[in-house]
C-alpha positions in Angstrom: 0.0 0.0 0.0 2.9 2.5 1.1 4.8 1.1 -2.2 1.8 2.2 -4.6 1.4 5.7 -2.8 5.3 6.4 -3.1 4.5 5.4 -6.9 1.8 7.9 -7.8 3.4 10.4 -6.0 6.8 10.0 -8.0 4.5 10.2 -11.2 2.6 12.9 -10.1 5.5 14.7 -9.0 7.0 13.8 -12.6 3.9 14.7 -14.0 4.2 18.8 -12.3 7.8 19.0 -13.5 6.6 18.8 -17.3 3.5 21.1 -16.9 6.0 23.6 -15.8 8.1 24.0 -18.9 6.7 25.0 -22.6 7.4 23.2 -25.0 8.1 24.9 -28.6 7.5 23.3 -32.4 10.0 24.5 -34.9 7.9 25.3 -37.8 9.2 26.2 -41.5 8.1 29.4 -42.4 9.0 30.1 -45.7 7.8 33.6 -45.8 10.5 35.6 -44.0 13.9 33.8 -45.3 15.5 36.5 -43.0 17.6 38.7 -43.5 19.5 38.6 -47.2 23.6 40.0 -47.8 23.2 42.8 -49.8 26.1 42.9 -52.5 28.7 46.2 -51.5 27.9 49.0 -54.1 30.9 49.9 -56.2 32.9 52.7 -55.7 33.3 55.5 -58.2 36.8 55.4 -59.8 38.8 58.2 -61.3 38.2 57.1 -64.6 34.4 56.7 -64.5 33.1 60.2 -65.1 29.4 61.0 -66.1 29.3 61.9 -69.7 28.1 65.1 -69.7 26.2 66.0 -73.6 27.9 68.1 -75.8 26.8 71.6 -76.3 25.1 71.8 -79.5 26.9 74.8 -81.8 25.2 77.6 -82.1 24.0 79.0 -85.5 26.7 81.4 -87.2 24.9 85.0 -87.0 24.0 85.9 -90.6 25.6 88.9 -91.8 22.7 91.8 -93.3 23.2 91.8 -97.2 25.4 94.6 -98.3 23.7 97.9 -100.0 25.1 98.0 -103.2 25.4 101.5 -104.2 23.0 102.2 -107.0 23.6 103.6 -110.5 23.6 107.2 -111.1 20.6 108.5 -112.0 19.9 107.7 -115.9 22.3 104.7 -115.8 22.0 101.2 -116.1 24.7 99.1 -114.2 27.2 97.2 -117.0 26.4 93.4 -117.4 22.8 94.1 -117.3 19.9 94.5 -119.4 17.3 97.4 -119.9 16.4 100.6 -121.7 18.7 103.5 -121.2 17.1 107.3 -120.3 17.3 109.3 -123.4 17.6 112.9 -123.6 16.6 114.6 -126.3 18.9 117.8 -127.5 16.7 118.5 -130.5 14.4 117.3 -133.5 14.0 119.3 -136.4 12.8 119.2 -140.2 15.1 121.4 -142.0 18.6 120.7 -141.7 21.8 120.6 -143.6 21.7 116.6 -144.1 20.3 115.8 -147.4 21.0 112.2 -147.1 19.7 108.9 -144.6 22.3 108.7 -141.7 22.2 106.0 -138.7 25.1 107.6 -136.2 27.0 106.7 -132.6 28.9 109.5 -131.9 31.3 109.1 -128.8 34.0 112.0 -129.4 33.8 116.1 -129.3 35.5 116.1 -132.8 32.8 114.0 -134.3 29.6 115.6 -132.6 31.6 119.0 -133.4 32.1 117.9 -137.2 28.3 116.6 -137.5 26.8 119.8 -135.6 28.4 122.0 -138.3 27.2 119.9 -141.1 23.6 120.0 -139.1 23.8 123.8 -139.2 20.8 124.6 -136.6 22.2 127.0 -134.0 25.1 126.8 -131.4 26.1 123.4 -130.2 25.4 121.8 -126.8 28.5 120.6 -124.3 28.6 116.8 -124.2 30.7 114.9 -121.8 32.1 112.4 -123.6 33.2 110.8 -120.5 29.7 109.4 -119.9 27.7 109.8 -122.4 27.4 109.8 -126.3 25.4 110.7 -128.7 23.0 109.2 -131.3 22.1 111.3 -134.5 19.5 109.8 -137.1 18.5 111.6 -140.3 15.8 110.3 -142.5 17.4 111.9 -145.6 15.5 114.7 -148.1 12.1 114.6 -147.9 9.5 116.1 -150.4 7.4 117.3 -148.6 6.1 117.9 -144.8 4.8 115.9 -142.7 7.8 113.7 -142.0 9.5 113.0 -139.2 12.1 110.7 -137.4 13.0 110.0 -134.0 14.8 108.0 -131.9 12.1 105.6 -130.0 14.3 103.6 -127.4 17.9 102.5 -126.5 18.1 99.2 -124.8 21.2 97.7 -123.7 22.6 94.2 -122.9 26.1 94.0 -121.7 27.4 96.7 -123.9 25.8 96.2 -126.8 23.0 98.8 -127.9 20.0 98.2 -129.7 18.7 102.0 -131.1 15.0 101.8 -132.0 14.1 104.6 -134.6 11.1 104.9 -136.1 10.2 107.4 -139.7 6.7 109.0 -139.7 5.3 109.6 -142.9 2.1 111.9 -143.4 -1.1 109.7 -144.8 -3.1 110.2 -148.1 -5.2 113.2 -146.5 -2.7 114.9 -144.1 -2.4 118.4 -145.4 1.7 119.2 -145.8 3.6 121.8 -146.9 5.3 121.6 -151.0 8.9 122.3 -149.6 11.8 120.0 -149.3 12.3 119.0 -145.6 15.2 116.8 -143.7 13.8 115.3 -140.9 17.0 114.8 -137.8 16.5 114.0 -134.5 19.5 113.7 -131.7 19.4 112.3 -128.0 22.3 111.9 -125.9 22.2 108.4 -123.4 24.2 107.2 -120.7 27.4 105.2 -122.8 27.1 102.4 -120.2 30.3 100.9 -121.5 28.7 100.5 -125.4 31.1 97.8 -127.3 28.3 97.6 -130.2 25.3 98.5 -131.2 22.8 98.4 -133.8 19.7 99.9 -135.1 16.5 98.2 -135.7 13.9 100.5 -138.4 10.1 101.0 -137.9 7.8 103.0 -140.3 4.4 104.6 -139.3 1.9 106.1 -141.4 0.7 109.3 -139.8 -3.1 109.3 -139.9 -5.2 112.4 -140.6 -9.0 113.4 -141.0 
């Protein structure tokens, strides 16, 4: 009897000892793996620089065209083409050239020569220096009521081109029975004239 009591009380004494402690389950738990070695981050050398983008170049400023300096008045820059200003020193019907005459004059000698031969009055200073100066007769005429003139001077790199054109009175244009010789003279700007040439019209005056 004594022998069974020391038993239960040895495995109740047993028993007290192992309420007393906690016992603890190792469980997996794959959601925190803990903490995780980070990899050093690499220093920056010397030699590793940022590249930096180069500046793009700016636009070269644009220089304002240059004035060019224009022409004196009545003249037509050389290499170019155009009509010329005329200036007209006199148109008359009786003169002192009988025949037809198509003429460039570009010297005083030569205008001096054809001004006495013109015979209409004291002659007008030309410089020769810049200018020259285009005579046309139309010849001996029968009657009135003709006339010739100098129409345009056009000029392409120093050539001239001297329109003229002849008048003639028509059918029932009243005119006077005396012998007339029609003459006109301009003088233009010589812009450099190498050449020239003259290029005719004819008109019929009309009358009522």
């Amino acid at each position: 009897m004594i022998s069974n009591r020391c038993a239960y009380s040895i495995a109740l004494a047993a028993l007290v000892a192992c309420a007393g402690g906690t016992m603890r389950v190792a469980e997996d738990d794959e959601s925190d793996p803990g903490p995780v070695a980070l990899a050093p981050s690499p220093e920056a050398s010397a030699n590793d620089t940022m590249a930096t983008p180069a500046p793009e170049p700016s636009a070269a400023p644009v220089a304002p065209p240059r004035e060019q300096a224009a022409p004196p008045q009545g003249y037509a820059p050389y290499g170019t083409a155009g009509t010329v200003e005329i200036h007209r020193l006199g148109q008359w019907t009786r003169t002192g050239v009988s025949e037809s005459r198509r003429l460039v004059i570009r010297d005083a000698n030569a205008w001096a020569e054809f001004w006495s031969e013109l015979g209409v009055g004291e002659r007008p200073e030309v410089d020769f220096s810049r200018d020259l100066v285009i005579a046309v007769a139309a010849g001996q005429r029968p009657t009135g009521g003709h006339e010739i003139a100098v129409g345009q001077v056009a000029q392409n790199s120093g050539a001239l081109t001297i329109s003229v054109v002849e008048t003639t009175p028509g059918p029932n244009c009243m005119t006077t029975a005396s012998l007339t010789q029609p003459v006109d003279v301009v003088v233009v700007p010589s812009v450099n004239a190498k050449s020239w040439s003259f290029v005719e019209r004819r008109e019929v005056r009309g009358c009522r």
